[in-house]
N, C-alpha and C positions, 0 to 999 in steps of 0.2 A: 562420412557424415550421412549420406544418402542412406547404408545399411542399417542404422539404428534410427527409424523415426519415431518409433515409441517414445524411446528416451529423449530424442529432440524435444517434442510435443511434451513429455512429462517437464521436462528444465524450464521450457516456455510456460509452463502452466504454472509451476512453483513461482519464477520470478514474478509472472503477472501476480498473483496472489500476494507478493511479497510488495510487490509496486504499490496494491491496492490497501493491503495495511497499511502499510508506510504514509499514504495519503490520508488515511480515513487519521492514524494518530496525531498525524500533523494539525488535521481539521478541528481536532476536538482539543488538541493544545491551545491552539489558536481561537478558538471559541471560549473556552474557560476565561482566557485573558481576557478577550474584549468583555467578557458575562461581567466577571471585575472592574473593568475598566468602566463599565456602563453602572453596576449598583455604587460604585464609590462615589 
């Protein structure tokens, strides 16, 4: 694990990035709905 930390640092950077879409699409699902929920 020690000899590749490029690759460590790259997996960690992808997953973060994947974490942080994953929230921003949730946010904006979740937004939409209440957007509805509020002009209905």
């Amino acid at each position: 694990m020690a000899k590749k930390k490029k690759m460590d640092t790259g997996k960690v950077f992808t997953r973060v990035m994947a974490c942080i879409l994953a929230v921003l699409m949730i946010l904006s699902v979740a937004g939409t709905l209440v957007y509805y929920m509020i002009m209905l």
